[in-house]
N, C-alpha and C positions, 0 to 999 in steps of 0.2 A: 804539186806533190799529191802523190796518192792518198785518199782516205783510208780509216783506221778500220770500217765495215768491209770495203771491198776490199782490202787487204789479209783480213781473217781467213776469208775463204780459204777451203784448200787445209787449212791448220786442224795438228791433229788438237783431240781436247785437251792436253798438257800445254802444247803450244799458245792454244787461247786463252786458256788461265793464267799463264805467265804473261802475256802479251798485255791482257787486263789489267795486271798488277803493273806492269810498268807503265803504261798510260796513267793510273791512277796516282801511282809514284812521282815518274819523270823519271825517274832514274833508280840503279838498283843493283847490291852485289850478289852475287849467288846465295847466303846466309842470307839476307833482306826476302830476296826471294822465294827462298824456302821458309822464311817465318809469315810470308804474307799470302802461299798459293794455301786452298784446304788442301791435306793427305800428300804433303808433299814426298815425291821418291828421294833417294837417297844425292848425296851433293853432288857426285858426278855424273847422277842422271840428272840433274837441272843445269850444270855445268855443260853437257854434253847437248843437253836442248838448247840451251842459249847459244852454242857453238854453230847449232843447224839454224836457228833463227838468223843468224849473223850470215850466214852463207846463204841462207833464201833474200838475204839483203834488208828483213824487218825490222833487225835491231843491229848496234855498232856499240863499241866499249870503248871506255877510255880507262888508262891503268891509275890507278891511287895507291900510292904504294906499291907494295905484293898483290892487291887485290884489282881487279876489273872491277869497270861501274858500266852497268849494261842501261840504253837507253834507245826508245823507239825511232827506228829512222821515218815514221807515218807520222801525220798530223791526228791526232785523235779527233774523233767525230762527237759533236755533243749529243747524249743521249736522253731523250724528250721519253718524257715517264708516261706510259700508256695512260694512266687515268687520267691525267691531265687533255692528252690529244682527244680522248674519249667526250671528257666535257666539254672541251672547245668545240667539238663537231655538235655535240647534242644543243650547244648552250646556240649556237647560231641557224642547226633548226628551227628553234623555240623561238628566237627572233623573225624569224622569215614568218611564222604561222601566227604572230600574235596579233590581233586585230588591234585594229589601230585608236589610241585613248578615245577621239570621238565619235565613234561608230556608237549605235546602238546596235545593244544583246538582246 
């Protein structure tokens, strides 16, 4: 299954905020989604973006009632917090350069 990064490409920025929010979700109805993207457009333009999501194959619905629940057909990617990766790399420099307890300084 394709990943959740290399599936974004391509997406416009509406697209990736929605796409976002249902990863973060799992799942989601058009109302859900417009309470959870910022500045959201109006219902049938998120209605109408979930519709081209669905046809570029990214996301799939299932009905609940009257209403669709939209959910990512991608596995989401976990995303590693830059400062974290930053200190790992820094913290195993520091390890490589530290002389060793019984040297003499």
């Amino acid at each position: 299954m394709p990943n959740h990064n290399d599936e974004l490409t391509g997406l416009s920025r509406r697209e990736r905020q929605i796409m976002d929010f249902l990863f973060q979700r799992g799942k989601a109805s058009v109302g859900e989604v417009m309470e959870g993207i910022p500045n959201p457009p109006g219902y049938s333009a998120v209605r109408a973006t979930l519709r081209t999501l669905e046809q570029k194959g990214r996301v799939s619905h299932e009905e609940d009632g009257r209403a669709y629940v939209y959910h990512p057909t991608l596995r989401a990617k976990p995303r590693v917090d830059l400062l974290s990766r930053t200190c790992s790399r820094h913290s195993s420099t520091i390890q490589r350069n530290r002389p060793w307890p019984h040297s003499s300084s």
